[in-house]
N, C-alpha and C positions, 0 to 999 in steps of 0.2 A: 708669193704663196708657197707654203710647204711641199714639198714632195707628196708627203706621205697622203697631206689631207688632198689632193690634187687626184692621187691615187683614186683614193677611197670614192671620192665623188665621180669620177671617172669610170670608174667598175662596178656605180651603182645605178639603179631605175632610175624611171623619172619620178618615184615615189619614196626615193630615198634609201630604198630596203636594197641590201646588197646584191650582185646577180653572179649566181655560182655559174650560169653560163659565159657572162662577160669576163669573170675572174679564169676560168678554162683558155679560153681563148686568148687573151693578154699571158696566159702563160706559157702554153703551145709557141703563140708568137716569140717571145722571148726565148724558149727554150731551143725551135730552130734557127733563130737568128744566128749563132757560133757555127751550126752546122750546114748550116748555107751559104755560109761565107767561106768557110774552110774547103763545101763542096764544089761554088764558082770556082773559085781561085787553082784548086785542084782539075777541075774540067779546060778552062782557059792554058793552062801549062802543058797538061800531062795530053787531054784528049779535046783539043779547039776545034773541032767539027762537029762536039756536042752543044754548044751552047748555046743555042736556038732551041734544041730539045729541054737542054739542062732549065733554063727561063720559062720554057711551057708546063713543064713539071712543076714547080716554083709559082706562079703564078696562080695556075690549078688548085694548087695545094693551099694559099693563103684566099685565093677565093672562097674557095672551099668552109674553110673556119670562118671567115667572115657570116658567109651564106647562114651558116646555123644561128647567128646569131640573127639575121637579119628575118630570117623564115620564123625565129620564136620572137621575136618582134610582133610580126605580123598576127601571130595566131596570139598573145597577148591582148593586141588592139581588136580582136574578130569578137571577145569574148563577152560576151552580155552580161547585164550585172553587174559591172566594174562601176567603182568610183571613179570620176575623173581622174589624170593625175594631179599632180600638184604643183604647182610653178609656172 
């Protein structure tokens, strides 16, 4: 399978239509990824009594982003009047 169309179908509803929240989120992620890693790696070296913190912060943070998508989920599926989806 293509990347790209892997992407697309992946960052979009179940109704096909793109989701500007799911694309935020997939980009957030990707964009802390470099800096969470360079942040570990910098905690584990320089200050290893953080790293329990460091992981709780980290965590939080990616729940967090997930949470928005998962809460506009939710109020999606609450909404009356919708067509089913499709698939």
């Amino acid at each position: 399978m293509n990347v790209f169309r892997f992407l697309r179908l992946a960052l979009s509803e179940d109704n096909g239509n793109p989701s500007s929240t799911r694309l935020n989120v997939f980009i957030a992620l990707i964009q802390w990824s470099i800096a969470i890693t360079f942040g570990f790696f910098w905690v584990v070296i320089i200050e290893p009594e953080l790293v329990l913190g460091y992981l709780g912060i980290l965590a939080a943070l990616t729940a967090g982003l997930l949470g928005i998508k998962a809460w506009q989920k939710g109020k999606e599926k609450s909404t009356p009047g919708d067509p089913p989806p499709v698939g």
